[in-house]
TORSE-347726 format. One record per atom (N, C-alpha, C, O): residue in one letter; atom name; z, y, x. Coordinates in pm, whole numbers. Example, Ala and Ser with C-alpha at 12.3 -4.5 7.8 and 13.67 -1.06 7.14 Angstrom:
2
  r   a      zz      yy      xx
  A   N     780    -569    1319
  A  CA     780    -450    1230
  A   C     780    -330    1320
  A   O     846    -332    1424
  S   N     708    -225    1285
  S  CA     714    -106    1367
  S   C     787       3    1290
  S   O     804     114    1341
***
This chain:
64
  r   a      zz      yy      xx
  X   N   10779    8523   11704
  X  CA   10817    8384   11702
  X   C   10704    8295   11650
  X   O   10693    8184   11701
  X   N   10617    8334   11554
  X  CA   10540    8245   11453
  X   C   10430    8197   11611
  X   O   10408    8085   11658
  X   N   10379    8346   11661
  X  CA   10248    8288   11757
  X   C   10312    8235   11888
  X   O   10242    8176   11971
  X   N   10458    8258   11909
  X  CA   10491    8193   11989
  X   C   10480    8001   11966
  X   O   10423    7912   12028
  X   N   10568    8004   11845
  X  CA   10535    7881   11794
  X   C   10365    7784   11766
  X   O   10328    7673   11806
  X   N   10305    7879   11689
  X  CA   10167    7811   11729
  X   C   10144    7776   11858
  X   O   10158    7658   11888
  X   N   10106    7870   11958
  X  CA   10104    7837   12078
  X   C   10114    7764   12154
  X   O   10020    7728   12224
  X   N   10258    7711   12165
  X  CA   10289    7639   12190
  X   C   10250    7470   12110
  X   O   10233    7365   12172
  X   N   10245    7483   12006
  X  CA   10175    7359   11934
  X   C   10014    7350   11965
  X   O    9943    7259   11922
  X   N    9967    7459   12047
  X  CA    9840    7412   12093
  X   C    9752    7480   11979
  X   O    9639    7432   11980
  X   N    9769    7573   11885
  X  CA    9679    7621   11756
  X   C    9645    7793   11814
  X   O    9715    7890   11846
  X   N    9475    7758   11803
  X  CA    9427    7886   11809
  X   C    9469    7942   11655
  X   O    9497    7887   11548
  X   N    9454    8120   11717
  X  CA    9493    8194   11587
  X   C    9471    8350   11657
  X   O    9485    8395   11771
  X   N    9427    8408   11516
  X  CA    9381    8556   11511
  X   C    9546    8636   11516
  X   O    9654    8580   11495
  X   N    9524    8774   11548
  X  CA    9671    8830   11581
  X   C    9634    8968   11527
  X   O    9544    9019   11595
  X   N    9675    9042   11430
  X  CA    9616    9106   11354
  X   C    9768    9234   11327
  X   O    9849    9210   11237
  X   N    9783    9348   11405
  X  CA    9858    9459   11411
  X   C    9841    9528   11318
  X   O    9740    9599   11316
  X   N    9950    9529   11189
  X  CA    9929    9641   11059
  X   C    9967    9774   11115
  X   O    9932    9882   11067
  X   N   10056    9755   11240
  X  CA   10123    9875   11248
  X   C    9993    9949   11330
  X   O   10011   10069   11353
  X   N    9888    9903   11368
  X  CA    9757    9995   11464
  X   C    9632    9939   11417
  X   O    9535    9947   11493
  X   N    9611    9858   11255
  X  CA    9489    9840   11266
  X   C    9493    9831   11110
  X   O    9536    9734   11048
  X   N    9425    9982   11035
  X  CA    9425    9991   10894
  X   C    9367    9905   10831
  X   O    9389    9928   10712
  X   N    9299    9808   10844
  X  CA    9237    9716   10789
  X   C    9329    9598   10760
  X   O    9350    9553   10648
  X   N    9368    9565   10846
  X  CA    9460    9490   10846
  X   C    9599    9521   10754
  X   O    9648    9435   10681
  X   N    9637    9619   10765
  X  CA    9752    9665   10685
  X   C    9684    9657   10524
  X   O    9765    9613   10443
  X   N    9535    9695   10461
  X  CA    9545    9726   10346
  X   C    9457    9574   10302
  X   O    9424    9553   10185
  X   N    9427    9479   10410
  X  CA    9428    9320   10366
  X   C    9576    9293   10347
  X   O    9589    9292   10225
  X   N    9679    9273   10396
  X  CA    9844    9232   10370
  X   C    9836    9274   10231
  X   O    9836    9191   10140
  X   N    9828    9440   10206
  X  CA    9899    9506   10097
  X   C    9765    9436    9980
  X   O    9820    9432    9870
  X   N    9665    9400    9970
  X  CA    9566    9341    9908
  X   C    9605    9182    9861
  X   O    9562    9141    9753
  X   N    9676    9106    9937
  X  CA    9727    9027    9920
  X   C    9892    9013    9881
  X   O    9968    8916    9875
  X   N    9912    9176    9855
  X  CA   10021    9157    9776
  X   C   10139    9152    9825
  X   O   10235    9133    9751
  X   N   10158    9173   10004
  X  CA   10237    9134   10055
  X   C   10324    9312   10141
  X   O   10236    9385   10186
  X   N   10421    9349   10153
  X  CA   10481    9431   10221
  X   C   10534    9423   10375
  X   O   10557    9520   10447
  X   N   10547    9283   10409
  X  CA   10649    9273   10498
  X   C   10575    9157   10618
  X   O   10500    9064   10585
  X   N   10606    9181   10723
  X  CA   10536    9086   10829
  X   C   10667    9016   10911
  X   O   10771    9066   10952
  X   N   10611    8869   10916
  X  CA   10450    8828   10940
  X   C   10428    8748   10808
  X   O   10505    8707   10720
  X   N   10294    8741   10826
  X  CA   10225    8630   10730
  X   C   10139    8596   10786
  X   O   10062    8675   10842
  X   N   10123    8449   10789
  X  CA   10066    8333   10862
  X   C    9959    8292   10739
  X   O    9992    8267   10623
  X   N    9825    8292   10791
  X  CA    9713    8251   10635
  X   C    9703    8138   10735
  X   O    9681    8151   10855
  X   N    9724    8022   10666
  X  CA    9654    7890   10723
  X   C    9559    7809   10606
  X   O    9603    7771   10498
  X   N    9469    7798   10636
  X  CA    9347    7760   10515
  X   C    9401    7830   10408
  X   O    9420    7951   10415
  X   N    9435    7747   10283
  X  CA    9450    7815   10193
  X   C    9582    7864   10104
  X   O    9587    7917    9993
  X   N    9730    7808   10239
  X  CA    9847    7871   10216
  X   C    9893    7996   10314
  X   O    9880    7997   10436
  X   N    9944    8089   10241
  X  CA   10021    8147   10333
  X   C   10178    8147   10397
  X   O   10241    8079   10316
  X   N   10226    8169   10451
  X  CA   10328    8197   10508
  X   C   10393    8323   10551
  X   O   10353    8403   10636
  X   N   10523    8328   10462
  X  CA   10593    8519   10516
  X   C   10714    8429   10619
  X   O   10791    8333   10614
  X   N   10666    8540   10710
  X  CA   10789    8527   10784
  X   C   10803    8413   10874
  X   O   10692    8363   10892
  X   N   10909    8344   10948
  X  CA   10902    8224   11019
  X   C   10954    8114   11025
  X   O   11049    8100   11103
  X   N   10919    8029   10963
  X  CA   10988    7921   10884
  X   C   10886    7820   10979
  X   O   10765    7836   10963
  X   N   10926    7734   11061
  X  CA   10898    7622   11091
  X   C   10842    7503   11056
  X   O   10757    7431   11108
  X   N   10931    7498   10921
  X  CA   10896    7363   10858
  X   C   10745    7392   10796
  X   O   10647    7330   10837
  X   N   10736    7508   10678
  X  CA   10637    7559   10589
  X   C   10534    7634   10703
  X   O   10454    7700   10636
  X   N   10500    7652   10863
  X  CA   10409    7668   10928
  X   C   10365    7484   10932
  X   O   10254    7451   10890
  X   N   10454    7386   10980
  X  CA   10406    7222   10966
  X   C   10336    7190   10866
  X   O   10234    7122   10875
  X   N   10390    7241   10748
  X  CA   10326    7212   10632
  X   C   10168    7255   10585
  X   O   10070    7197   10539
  X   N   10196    7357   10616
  X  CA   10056    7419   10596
  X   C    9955    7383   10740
  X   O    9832    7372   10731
  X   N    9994    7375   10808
  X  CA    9902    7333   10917
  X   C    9828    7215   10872
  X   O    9706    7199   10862
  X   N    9966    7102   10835
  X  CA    9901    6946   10781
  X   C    9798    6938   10666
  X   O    9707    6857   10686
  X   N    9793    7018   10529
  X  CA    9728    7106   10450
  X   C    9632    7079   10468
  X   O    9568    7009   10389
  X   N    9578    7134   10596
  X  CA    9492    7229   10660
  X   C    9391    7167   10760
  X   O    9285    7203   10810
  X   N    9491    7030   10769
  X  CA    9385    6919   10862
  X   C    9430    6973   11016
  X   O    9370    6929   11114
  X   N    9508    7045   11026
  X  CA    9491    7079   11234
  X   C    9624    7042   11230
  X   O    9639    7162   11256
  X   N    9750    6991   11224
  X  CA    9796    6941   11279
  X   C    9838    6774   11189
  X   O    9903    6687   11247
***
């Protein structure tokens, strides 16, 4: 849903598989996190898919 949602708002973005790419899994768990997705936009993140708090952080962030 999340990159569907970007997408559609027109925002490039990296797409990053914990379940096939160990690096990726032990950045999440490095940041403390267990559970996907998490959305890094500048310097907030986002678990999961919340609409409003992807707007938010985008605005943040200067791109939308």
């Amino acid at each position: 849903m999340v990159k569907v949602y970007l997408s559609r708002k027109g925002v490039e973005f990296d797409d990053f598989n914990v379940s096939t790419d160990r690096n990726a899994l032990k950045n999440m768990i490095s940041m403390g996190y267990r559970t996907t997705p998490i959305t890094v936009i500048g310097d907030n993140k986002v678990v999961g898919y919340s609409p409003a708090k992807l707007d938010e952080a985008l605005q943040a962030a200067g791109i939308a």
